[in-house]
C-alpha positions as CSV (number, residue, x, y, z in Angstrom):
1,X,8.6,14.1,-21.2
2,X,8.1,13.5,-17.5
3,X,11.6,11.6,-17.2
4,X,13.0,14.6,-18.8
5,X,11.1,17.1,-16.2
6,X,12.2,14.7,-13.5
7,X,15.8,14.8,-14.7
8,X,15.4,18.5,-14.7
9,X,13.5,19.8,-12.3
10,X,12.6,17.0,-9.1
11,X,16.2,15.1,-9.2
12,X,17.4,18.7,-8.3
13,X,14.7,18.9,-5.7
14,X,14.8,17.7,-2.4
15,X,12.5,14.6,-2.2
16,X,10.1,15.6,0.0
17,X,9.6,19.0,-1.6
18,X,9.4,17.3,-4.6
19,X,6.8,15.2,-3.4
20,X,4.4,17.9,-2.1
21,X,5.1,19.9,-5.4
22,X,3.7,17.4,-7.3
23,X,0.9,16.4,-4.7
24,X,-0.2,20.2,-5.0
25,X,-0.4,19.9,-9.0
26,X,-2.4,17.0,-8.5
27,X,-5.2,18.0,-6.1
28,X,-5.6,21.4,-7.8
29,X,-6.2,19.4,-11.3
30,X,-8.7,17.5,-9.6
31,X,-10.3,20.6,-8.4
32,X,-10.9,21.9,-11.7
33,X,-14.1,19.9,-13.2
34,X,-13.4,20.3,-17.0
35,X,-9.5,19.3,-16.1
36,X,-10.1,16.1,-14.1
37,X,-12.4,15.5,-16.5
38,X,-9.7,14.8,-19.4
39,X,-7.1,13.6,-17.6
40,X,-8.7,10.8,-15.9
41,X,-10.1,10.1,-19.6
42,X,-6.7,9.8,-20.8
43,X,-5.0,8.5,-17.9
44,X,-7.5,6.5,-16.6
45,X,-9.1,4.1,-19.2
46,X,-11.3,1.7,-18.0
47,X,-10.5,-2.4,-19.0
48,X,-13.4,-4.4,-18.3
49,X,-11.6,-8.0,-18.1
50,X,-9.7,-6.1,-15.4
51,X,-12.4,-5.7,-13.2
52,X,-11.6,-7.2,-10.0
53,X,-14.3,-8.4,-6.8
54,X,-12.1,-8.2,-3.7
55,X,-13.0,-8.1,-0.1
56,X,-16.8,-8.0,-0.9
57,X,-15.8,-4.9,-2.9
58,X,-16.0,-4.0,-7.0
59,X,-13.2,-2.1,-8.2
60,X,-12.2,-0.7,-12.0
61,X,-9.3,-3.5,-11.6
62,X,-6.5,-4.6,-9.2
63,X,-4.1,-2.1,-9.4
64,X,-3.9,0.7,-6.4
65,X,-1.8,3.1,-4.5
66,X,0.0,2.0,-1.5
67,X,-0.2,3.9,1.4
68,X,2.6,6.8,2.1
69,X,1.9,8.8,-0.5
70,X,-1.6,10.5,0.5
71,X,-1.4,10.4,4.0
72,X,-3.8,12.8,5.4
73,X,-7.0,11.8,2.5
74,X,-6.2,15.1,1.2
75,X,-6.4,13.8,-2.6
76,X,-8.4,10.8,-3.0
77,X,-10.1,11.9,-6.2
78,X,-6.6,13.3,-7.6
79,X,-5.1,9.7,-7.3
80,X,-8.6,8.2,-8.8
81,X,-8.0,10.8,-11.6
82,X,-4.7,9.5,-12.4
83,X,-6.2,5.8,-12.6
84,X,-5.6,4.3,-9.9
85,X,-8.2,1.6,-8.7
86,X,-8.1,1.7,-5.0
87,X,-6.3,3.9,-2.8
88,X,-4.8,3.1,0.7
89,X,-4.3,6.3,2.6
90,X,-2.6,6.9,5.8
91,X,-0.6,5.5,7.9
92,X,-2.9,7.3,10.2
93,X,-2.1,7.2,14.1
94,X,-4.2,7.7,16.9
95,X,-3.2,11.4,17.8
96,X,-1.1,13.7,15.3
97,X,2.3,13.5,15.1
98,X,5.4,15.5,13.1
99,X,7.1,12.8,12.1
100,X,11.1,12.1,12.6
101,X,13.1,15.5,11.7
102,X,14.2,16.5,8.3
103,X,15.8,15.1,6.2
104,X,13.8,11.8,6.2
105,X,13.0,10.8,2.1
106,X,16.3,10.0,0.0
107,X,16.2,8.6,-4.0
108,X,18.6,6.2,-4.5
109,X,17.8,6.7,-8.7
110,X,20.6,4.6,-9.8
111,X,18.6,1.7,-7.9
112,X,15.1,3.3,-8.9
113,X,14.5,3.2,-5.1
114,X,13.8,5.6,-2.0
115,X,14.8,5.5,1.8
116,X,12.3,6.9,4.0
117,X,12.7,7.6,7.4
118,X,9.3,9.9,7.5
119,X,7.8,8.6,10.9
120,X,4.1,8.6,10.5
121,X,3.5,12.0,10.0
122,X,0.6,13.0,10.0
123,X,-2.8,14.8,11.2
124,X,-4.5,12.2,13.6
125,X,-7.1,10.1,13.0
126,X,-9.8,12.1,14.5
127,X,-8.7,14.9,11.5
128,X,-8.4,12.8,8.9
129,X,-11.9,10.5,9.9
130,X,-13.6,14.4,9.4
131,X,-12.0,14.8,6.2
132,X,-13.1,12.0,5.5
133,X,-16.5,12.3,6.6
134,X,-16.9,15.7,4.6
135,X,-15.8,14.3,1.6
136,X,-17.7,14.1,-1.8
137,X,-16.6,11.6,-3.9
138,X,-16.3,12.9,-7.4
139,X,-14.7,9.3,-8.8
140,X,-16.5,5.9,-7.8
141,X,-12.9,4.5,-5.8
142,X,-12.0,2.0,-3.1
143,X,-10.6,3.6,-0.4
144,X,-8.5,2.1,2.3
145,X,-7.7,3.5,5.5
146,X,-4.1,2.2,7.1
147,X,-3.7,2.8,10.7
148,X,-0.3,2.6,12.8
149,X,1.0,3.3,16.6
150,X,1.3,7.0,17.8
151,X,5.0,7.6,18.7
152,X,4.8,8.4,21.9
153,X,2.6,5.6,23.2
154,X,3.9,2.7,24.7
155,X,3.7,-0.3,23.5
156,X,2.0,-1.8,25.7
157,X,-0.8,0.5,25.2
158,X,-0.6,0.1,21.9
159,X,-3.9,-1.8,21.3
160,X,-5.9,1.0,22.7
161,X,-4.5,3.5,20.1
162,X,-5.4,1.6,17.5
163,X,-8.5,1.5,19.2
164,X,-8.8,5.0,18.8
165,X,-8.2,5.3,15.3
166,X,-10.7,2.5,14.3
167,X,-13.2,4.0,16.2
168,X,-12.8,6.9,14.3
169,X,-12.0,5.9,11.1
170,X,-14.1,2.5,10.0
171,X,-17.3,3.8,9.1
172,X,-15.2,6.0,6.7
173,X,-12.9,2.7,5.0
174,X,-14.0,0.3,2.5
175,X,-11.2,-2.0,4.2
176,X,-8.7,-0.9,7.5
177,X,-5.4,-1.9,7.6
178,X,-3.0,-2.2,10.5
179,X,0.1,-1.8,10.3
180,X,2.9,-3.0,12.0
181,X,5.4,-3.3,9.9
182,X,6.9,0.2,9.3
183,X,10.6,0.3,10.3
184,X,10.4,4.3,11.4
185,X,8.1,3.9,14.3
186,X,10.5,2.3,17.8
187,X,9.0,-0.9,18.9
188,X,6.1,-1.0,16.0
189,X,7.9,-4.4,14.7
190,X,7.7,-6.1,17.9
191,X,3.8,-6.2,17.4
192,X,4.4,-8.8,14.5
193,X,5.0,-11.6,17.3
194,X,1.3,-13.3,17.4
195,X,1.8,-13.2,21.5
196,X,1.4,-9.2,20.9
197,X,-0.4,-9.5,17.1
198,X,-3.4,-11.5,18.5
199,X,-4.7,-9.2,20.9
200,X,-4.3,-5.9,19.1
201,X,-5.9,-7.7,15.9
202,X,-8.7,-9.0,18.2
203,X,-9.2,-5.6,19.9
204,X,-9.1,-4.0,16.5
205,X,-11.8,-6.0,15.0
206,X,-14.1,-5.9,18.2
207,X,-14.0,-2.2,17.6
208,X,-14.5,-1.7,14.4
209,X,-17.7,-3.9,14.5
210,X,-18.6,-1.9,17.4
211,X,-18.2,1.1,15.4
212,X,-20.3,0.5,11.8
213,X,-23.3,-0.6,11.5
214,X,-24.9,-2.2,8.3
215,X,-21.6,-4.1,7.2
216,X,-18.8,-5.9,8.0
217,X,-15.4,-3.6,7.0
218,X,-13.0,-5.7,6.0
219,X,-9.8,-5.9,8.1
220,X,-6.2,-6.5,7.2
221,X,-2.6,-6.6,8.5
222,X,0.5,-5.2,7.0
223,X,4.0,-7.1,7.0
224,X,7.4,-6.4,6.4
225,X,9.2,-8.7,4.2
226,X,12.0,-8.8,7.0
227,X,10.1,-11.4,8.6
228,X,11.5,-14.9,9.1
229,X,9.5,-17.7,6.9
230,X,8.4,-19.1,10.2
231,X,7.1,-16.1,11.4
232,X,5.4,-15.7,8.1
233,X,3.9,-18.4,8.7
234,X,3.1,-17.8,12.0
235,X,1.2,-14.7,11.2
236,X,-0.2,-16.2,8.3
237,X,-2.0,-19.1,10.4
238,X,-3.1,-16.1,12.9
239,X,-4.8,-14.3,9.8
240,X,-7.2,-17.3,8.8
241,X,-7.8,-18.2,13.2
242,X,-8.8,-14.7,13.9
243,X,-11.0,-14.4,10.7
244,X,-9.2,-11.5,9.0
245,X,-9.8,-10.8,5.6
246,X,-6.3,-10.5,4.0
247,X,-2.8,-9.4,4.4
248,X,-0.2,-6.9,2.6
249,X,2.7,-8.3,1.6
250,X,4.7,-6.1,2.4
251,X,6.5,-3.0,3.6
252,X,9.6,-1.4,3.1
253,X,13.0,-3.3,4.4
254,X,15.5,-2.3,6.6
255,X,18.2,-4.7,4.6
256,X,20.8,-3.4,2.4
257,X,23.0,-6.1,2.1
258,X,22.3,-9.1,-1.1
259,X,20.1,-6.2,-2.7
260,X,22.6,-5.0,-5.5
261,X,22.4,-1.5,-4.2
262,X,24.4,0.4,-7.0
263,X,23.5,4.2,-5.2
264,X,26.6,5.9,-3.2
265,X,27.2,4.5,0.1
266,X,26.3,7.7,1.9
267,X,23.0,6.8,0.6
268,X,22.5,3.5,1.2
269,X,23.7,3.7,5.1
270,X,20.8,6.2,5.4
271,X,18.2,4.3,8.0
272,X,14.9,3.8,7.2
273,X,13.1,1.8,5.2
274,X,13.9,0.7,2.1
275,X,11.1,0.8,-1.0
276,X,11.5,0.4,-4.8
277,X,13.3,-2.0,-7.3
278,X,15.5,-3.8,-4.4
279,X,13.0,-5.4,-3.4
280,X,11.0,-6.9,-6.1
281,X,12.5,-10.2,-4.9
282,X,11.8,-10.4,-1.6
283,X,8.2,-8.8,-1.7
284,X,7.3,-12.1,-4.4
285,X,8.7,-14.3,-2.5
286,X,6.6,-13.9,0.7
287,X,4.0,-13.3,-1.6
288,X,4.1,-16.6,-3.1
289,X,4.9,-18.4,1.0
290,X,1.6,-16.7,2.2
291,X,-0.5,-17.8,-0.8
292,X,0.8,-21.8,-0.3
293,X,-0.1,-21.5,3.5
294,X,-3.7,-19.4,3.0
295,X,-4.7,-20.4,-0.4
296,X,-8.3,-18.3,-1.0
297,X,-8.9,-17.9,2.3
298,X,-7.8,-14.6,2.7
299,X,-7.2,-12.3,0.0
300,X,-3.5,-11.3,-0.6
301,X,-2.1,-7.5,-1.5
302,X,1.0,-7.7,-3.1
303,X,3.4,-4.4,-2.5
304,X,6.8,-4.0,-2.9
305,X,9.5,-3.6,-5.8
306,X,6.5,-3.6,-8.8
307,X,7.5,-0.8,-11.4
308,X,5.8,-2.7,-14.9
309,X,2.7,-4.0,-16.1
310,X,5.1,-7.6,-15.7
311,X,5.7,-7.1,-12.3
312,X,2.0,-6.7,-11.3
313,X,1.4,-10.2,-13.5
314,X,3.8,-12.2,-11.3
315,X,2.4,-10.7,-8.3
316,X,-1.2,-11.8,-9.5
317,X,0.4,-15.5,-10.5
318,X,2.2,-15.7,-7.1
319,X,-1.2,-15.4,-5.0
320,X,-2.1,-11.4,-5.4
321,X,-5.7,-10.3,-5.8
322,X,-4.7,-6.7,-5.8
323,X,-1.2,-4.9,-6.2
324,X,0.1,-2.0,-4.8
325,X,2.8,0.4,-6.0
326,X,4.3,3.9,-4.7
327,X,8.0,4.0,-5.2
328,X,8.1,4.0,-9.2
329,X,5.2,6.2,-9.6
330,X,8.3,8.9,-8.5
331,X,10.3,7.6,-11.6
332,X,7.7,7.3,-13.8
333,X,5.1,10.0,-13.6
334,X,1.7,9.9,-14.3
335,X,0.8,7.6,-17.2
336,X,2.6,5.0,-14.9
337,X,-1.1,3.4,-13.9
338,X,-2.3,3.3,-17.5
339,X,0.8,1.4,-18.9
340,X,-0.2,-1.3,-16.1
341,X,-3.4,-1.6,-16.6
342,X,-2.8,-1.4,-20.5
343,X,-0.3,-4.2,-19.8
344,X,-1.9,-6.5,-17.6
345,X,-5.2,-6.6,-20.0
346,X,-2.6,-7.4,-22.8
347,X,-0.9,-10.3,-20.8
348,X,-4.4,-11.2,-19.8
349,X,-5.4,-11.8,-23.3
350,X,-2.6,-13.6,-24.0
351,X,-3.0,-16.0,-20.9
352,X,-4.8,-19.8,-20.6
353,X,-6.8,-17.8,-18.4
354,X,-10.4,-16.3,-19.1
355,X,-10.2,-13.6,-15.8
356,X,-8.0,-12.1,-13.7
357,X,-9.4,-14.1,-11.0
358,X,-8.6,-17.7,-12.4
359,X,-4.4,-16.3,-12.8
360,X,-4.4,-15.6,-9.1
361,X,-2.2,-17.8,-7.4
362,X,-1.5,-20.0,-10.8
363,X,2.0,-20.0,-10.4
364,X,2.6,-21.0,-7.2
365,X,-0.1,-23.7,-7.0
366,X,2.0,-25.2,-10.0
367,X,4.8,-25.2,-8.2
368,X,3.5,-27.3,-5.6
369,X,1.6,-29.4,-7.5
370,X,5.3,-29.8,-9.5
């Protein structure tokens, strides 16, 4: 039914319409007690051998909404209704910010894919750290708070922005999350090199521990998978000197080439960032490089190209103690979190393993064991 309505309605839609059109139906439904109530019954089933311990935090299980889709904390209970088990909001910057003009989202459906070019928009992180602040949780969810470079500062002072938005925004985040990977922002890629990565994760940390009391909030980088396997490496070793607590591999690409791409060529020369199907390969695959260099020591997010219960698996067996999706929760609506979960607990079952926690990383510590 949804792939019909899709087919009908949002394929005729422009994309980012579409998007807040469907955001809007979801935080309403979650407004409405005796609504929410039901659909997150049957949307939102609870596995228990899917419960997952990550980052000195208990979630339902691993599977949670990658950042982009909620970007202003606006509907944190709507995606919790819809099952997801954490959710990442932002990217937040340090001051507000429209975004790059219009037109910015584009579908590529043939590919099952999207371009985005959106820019950061969004309300600011001293905005969204008061929504947060005011917020009463009506689902028990892990929330994660991803922060990125205002546009308009320099990068040089781009430590002290990020500043700014930890200092606002910790106390408020399970685990923070900077990112540097985003292809939209100019220059934000450039802060991947550890000569620039070290100081702005160092400055980030000192902050955040300056700003909460009581607890440690966990702190993690985001990567793009355009990265060279030496600089994967690089910012891999980085992570585990500086005492970070994971990384996200990874963001959207800016390749087009090798990727199949089957849309119309108007499409795929659109710049931005590409999400979705393409690159299910690529996201694995420096998945399963920063698991062999990091092991347990930090705790790995896979992201990237994961549209089936099978897909989350591989990500798990490749080194992932949680998964992340966004792109194919466009092209397939909202049961898309149950069917995970449902699948994950059935390959689960089906596994030499007892937990979820003895698969992570299975695969590739065969493969170098091989």
């Amino acid at each position: 039914m949804y792939k019909l309505f899709f087919n009908l309605v949002f394929k005729r839609m422009d994309p980012e319409q579409a998007h807040y059109l469907a955001f809007r139906w979801i935080r309403l439904a979650a407004r409405v007690p005796v609504l929410r109530t039901f659909v997150a019954a049957v949307l939102a089933p609870r596995h228990k051998e899917l419960r997952t311990e990550a980052l000195g935090l208990r979630m339902h299980g691993p599977f949670g909404l990658a950042a982009g889709f909620d970007k202003n904390a606006v509907a944190i209970d709507g995606m919790s209704m819809l099952g997801f088990d954490h959710i990442e909001i932002g990217t937040v910057t340090g001051e507000p910010q429209p975004g790059n003009p219009k037109k910015r989202l584009f579908r590529l459906v043939p590919d099952r894919a999207l371009i985005n070019r959106m820019g950061f928009n969004n309300e600011g992180s001293a905005a969204v750290a008061e929504r947060l602040a005011a917020r009463k949780a009506v689902f028990r969810t892990t929330v994660g708070v991803n922060i990125g470079k205002t546009k308009v500062v320099p990068e040089a002072e781009a430590a002290a922005d990020y500043v700014k938005s930890t200092e606002r925004l910790a106390r408020h985040a399970d685990y923070l999350v900077v990112n540097v990977s985003s292809p939209n922002t100019p220059g934000l890629r450039n802060l991947q090199a550890t000569e620039s990565l070290r100081p702005l994760l160092t400055a980030v940390r000192e902050a955040a521990d300056r700003s909460v009391t009581g607890r440690r909030v966990p702190l993690l980088v985001k990567i793009a998978p355009d990265l060279a396997d030496a600089d994967i490496d690089a910012v891999a070793d980085l992570a585990v000197e500086l005492g970070l607590d994971g990384i996200i591999a990874t963001n959207t690409t800016i390749a087009r080439d090798g990727l199949g791409l089957k849309s119309s060529a108007g499409l795929v020369k659109e710049t931005g960032g590409l999400s979705g199907a393409p690159l299910k390969e690529r996201s694995l695959e420096v998945l399963g490089r920063l698991y062999a260099r990091v092991g347990d020591r930090l705790v790995l997010i896979g992201v990237g190209g994961i549209e089936n219960a099978e897909d989350a698996w591989q990500r798990i067996l490749a080194g992932a103690t949680l998964v992340q999706g966004y792109s194919a929760f466009i092209y397939e609506g909202p049961f898309w979190a149950r069917a995970i979960h449902k699948g994950l607990a059935a390959r689960l079952a089906t596994s030499p393993y007892a937990t979820l926690a003895q698969a992570v990383g299975a695969e590739t510590r065969k493969k170098a064991a091989a």
